[in-house]
C-alpha positions as CSV (number, residue, x, y, z in Angstrom):
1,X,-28.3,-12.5,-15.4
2,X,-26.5,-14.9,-12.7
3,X,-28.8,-14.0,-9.1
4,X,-27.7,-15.7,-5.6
5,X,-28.8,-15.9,-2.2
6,X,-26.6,-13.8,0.1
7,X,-26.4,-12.6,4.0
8,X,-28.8,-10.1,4.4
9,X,-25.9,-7.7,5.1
10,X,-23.6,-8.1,2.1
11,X,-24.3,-5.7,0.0
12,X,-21.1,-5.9,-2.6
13,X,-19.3,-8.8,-3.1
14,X,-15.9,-8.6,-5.2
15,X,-14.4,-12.2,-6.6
16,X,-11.1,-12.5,-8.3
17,X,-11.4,-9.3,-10.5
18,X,-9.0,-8.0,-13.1
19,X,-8.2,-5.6,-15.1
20,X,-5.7,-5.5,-17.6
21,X,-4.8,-2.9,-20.4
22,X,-3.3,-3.7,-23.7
23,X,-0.1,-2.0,-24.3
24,X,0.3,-0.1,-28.0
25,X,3.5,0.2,-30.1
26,X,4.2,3.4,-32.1
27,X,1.3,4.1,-35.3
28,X,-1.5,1.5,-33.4
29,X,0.7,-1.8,-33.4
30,X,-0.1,-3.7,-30.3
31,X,2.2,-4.5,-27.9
32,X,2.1,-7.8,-26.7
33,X,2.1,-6.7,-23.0
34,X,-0.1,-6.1,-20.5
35,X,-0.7,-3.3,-18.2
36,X,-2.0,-5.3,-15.0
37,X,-4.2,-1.9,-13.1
38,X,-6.2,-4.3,-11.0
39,X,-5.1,-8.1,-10.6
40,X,-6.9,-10.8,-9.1
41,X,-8.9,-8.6,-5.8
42,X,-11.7,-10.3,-4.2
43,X,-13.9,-8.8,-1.0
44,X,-16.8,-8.6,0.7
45,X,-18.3,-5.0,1.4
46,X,-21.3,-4.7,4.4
47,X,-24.0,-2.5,4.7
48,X,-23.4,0.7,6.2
49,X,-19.5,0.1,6.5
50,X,-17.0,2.5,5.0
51,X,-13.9,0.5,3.3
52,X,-11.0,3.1,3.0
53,X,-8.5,1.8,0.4
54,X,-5.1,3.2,0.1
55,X,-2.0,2.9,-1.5
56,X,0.7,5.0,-3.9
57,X,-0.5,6.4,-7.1
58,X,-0.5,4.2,-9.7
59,X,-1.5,1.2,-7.7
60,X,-5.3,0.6,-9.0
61,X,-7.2,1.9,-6.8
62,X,-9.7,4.6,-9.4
63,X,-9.5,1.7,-11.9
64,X,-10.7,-0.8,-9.1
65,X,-13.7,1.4,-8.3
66,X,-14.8,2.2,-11.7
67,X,-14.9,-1.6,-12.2
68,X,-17.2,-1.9,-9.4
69,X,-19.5,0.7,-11.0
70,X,-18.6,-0.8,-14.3
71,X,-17.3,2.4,-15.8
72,X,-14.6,-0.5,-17.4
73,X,-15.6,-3.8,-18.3
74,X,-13.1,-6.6,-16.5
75,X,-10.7,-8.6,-18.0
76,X,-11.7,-11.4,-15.5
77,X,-14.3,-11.5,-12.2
78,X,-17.2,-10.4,-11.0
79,X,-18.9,-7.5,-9.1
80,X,-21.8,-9.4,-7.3
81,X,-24.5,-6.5,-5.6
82,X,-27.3,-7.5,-3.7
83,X,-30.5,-6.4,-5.6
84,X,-33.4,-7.3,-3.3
85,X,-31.7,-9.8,-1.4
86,X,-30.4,-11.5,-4.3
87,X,-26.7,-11.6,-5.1
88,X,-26.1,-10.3,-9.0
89,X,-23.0,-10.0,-11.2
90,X,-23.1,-6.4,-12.8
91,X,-20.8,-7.8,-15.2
92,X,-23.8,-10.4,-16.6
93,X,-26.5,-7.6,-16.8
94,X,-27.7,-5.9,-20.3
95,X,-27.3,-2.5,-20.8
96,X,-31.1,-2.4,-19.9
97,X,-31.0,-4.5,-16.6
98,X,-27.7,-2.5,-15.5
99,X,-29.5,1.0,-16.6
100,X,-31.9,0.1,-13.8
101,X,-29.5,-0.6,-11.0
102,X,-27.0,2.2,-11.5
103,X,-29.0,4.7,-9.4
104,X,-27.6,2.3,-6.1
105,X,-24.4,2.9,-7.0
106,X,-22.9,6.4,-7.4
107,X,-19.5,8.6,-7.0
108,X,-17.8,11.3,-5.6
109,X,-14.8,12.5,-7.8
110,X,-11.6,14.6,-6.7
111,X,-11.9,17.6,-8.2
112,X,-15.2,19.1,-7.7
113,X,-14.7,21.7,-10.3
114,X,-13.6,19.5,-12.9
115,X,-16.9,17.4,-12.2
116,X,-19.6,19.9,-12.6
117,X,-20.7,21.5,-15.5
118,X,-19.8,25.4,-15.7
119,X,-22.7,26.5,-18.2
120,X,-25.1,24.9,-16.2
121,X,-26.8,26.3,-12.5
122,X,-26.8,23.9,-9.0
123,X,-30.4,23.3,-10.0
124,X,-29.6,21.9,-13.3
125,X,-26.8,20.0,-12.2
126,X,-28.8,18.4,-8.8
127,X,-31.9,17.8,-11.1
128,X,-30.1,16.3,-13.7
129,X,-30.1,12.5,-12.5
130,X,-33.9,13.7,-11.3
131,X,-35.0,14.3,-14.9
132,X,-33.1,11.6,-16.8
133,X,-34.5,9.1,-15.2
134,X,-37.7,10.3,-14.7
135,X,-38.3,10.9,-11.2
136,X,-39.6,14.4,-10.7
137,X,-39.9,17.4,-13.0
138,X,-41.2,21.0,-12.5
139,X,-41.9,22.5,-9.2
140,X,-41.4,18.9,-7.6
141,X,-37.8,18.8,-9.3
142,X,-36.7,21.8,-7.3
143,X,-38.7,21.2,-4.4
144,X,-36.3,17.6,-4.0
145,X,-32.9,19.4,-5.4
146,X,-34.0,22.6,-2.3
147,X,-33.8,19.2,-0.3
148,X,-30.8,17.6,-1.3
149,X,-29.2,20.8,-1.1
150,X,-30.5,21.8,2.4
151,X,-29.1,18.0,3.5
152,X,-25.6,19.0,2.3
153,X,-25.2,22.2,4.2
154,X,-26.1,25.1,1.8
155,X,-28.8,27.6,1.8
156,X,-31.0,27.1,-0.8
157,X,-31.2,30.3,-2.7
158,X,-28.1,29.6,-4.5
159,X,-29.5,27.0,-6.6
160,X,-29.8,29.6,-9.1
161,X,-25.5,30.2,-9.1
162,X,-23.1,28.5,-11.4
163,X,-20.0,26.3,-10.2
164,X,-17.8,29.6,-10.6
165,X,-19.6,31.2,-7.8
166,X,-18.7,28.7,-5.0
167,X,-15.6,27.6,-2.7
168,X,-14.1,24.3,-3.5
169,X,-15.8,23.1,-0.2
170,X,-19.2,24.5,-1.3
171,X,-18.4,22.8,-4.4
172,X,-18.3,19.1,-3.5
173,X,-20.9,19.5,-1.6
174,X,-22.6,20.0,-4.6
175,X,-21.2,16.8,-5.9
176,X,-22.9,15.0,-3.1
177,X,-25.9,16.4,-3.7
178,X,-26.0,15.2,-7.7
179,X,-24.3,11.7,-6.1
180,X,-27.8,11.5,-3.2
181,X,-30.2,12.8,-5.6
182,X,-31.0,9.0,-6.9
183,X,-31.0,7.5,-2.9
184,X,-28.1,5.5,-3.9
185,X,-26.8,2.9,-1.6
186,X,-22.9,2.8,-2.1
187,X,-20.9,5.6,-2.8
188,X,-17.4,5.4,-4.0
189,X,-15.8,8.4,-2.8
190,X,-12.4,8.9,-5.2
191,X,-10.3,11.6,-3.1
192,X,-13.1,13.4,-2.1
193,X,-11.2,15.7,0.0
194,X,-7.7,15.6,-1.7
195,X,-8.0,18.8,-3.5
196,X,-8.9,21.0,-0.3
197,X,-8.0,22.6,2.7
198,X,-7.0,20.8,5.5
199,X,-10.2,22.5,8.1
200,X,-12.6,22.1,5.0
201,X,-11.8,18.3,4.8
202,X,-13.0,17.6,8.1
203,X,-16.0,19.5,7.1
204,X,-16.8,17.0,4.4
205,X,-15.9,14.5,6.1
206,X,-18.1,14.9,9.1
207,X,-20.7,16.0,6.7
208,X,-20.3,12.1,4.8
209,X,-20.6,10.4,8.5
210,X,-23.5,12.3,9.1
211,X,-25.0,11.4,5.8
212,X,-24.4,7.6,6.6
213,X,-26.0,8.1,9.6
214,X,-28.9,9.5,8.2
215,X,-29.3,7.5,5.2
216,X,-27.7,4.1,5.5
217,X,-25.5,4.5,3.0
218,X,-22.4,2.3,2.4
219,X,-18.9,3.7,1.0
220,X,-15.9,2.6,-0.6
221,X,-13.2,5.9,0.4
222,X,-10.5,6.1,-1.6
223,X,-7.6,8.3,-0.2
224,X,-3.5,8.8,0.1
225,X,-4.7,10.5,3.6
226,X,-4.3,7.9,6.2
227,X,-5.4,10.1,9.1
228,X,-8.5,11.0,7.3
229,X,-9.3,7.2,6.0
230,X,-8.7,6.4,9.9
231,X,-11.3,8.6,11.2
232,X,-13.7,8.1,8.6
233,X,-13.0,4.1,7.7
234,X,-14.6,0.8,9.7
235,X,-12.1,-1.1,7.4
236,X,-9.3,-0.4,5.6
237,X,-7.6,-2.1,2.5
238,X,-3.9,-1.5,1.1
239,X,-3.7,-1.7,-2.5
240,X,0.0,-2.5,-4.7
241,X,0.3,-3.0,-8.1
242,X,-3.1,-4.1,-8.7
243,X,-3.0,-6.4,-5.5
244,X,-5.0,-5.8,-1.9
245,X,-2.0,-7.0,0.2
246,X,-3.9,-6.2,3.5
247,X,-6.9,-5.9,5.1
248,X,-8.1,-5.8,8.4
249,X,-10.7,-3.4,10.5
250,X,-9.2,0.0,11.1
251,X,-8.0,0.0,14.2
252,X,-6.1,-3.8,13.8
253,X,-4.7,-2.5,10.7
254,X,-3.5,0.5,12.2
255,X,-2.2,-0.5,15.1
256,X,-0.7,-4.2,14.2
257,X,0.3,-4.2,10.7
258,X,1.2,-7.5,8.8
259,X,2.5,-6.2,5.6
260,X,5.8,-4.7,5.6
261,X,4.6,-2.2,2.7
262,X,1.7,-1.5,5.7
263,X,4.1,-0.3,8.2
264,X,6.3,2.1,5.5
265,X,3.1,3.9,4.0
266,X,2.3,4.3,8.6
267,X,5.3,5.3,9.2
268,X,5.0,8.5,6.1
269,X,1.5,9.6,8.3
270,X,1.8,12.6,10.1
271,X,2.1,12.3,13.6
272,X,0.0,15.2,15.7
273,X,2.4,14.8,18.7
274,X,5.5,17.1,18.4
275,X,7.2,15.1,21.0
276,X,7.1,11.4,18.8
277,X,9.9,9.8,17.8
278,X,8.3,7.8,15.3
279,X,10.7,6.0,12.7
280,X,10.0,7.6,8.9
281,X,10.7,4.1,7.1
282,X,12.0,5.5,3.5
283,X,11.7,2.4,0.6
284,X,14.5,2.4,-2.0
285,X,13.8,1.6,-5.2
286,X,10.4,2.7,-7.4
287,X,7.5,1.4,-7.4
288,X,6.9,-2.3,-9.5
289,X,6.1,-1.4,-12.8
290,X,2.6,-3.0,-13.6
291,X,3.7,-4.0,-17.4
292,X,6.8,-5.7,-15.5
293,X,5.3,-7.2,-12.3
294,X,8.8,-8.7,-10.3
295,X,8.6,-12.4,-10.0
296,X,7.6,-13.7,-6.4
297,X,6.2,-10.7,-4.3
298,X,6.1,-8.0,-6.1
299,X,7.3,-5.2,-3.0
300,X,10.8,-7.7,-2.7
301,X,12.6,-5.9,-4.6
302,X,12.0,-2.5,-2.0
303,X,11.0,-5.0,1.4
304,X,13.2,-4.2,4.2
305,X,12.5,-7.9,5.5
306,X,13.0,-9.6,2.2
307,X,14.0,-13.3,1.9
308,X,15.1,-15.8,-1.0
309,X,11.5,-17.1,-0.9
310,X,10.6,-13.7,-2.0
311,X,12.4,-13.1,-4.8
312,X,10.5,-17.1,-6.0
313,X,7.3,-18.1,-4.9
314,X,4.1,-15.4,-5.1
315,X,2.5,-14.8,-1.4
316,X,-1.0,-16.7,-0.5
317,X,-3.6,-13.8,0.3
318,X,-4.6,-15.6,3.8
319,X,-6.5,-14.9,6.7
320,X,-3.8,-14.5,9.7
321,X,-5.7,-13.6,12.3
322,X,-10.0,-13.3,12.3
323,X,-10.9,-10.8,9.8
324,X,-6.9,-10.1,9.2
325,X,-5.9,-10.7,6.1
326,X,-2.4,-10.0,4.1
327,X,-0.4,-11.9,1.7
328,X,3.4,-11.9,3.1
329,X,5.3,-15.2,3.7
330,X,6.3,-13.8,6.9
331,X,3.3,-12.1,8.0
332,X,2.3,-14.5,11.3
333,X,6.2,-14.0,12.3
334,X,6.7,-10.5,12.1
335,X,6.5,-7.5,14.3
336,X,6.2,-4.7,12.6
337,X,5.5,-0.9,13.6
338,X,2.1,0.9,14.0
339,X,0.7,3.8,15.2
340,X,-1.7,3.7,18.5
């Protein structure tokens, strides 16, 4: 198990990590291709910040945070968390030494009823984590599961219910509960709030601030809303094919995009004021295929601002302006459009 010393306030640290899926040919011949879902993404994740990462479907982001709770194995990288002040790779751990640490790291999934078990009551379900790992049992166990449930905003005479009996809302708050019930420190929250109603995702996402108040926690939000990853988000990463092309804190990335994918996935948020004339910036094209990545920068072939260099030479992921980063041969040179 590799252990180094880190800033006290790192508490994830991503290097170079891929993930790449083996293609198969009709009756289990391989294919000699690769399906590249997460290619060569390295950052560094604080305590008590919220990372929102964004980007079409298809573009890596689930696979990216199952890697980090190493749901998948990588195909190259590391995951370094800091374990008592000491900087470990998940990826060097035994299945013993990685059983211990998993209770820091949990996550929220996207359908809330998909992710709870429908034969088994909100006690069950809560304790669960409780009982497996030996924490608390009997009248303790649903003395701490009353708790968690109390924390998340429901009255705790329905610990007795099933899943059926609740609102979607109510639901995923139940999630949370199960996710708290181990006083994790990072939670990876996959569309959280995707599959509900507009006034019921604000709910639950106030309801996550709150909790991050409360408890410190730390969380990687993974969303296609960018109004909602604004408002919730301290930083913000844009993921294609595999790649982060930009980061920057919220309001810099927001406001003065560097990426000219950036500025088309900004200009497709919905604008509040009736009276904007905000440009909808529509890309031609589809999106690269990760089997087939295009030579060069793989967004030429739909770029509005695309050059020969392009179509040639792969982008250096660089710092542009402190704590800006993007990877776009242009991106100190453009001006592209954001929202205030």
């Amino acid at each position: 198990m590799q252990a180094e010393t880190k800033s006290q306030d790192v508490l994830l640290e991503v290097k170079h990590l891929k993930k790449y899926f083996p293609l198969k040919k009709g009756f289990g011949n391989r294919d000699p291709r690769v399906l590249k879902a997460v290619d060569d993404v390295s950052f560094t994740l604080r305590k008590e910040e919220v990372l929102g990462l964004v980007g079409e479907s298809g573009c890596g982001k689930t696979t990216l945070g199952k890697l980090i709770l190493r749901a998948y194995e990588p195909t190259d990288g590391e995951v370094k968390l800091n374990i008592n002040g000491q900087m470990t790779n998940i990826f060097s751990m035994s299945k013993k030494e990685l059983r211990s640490i998993r209770k820091m790291m949990q996550m929220v999934f996207q359908d809330p009823f998909g992710s709870l078990n429908p034969r088994k009551t909100v006690l069950d379900i809560v304790g669960e984590p409780l009982r497996v790992n030996g924490i608390y049992s009997g009248e303790e166990l649903q003395e701490y599961v009353k708790y968690l449930i109390q924390m998340v905003g429901l009255e705790t005479k329905h610990i007795r219910r099933y899943p059926h009996a609740f609102s979607g809302g109510q639901r995923q708050r139940i999630v949370i509960a199960r996710a708290l019930a181990l006083s994790p420190q990072l939670l990876i929250c996959d569309e959280a709030v995707s599959a509900l109603d507009v006034s019921v995702q604000a709910q639950i996402i106030n309801l996550l601030q709150e909790l991050k108040e409360k408890l410190g926690l730390t969380y990687i939000f993974i969303s296609h809303g960018l109004n909602v990853v604004r408002h919730i988000s301290t930083r913000v990463a844009v993921m294609y094919v595999g790649k982060i092309v930009e980061l920057a804190d919220t309001d810099e990335l927001y406001e003065h995009p560097a990426h000219p994918y950036t500025e088309a996935i900004l200009s497709a948020a919905p604008d509040p004021d009736i009276n904007s004339r905000k440009k909808r910036i529509i890309l031609e094209g589809e999106v690269a295929n990760p089997v087939d990545i295009p030579k060069g920068c793989p967004f030429h072939p739909r770029c509005l601002y695309a050059k020969e260099i392009c179509s040639s030479t792969v982008p250096v992921y660089r710092e542009i302006r402190p704590g800006h980063y993007c990877s776009c041969h242009f991106a100190d040179k453009l001006e592209l459009a954001g929202i205030t």
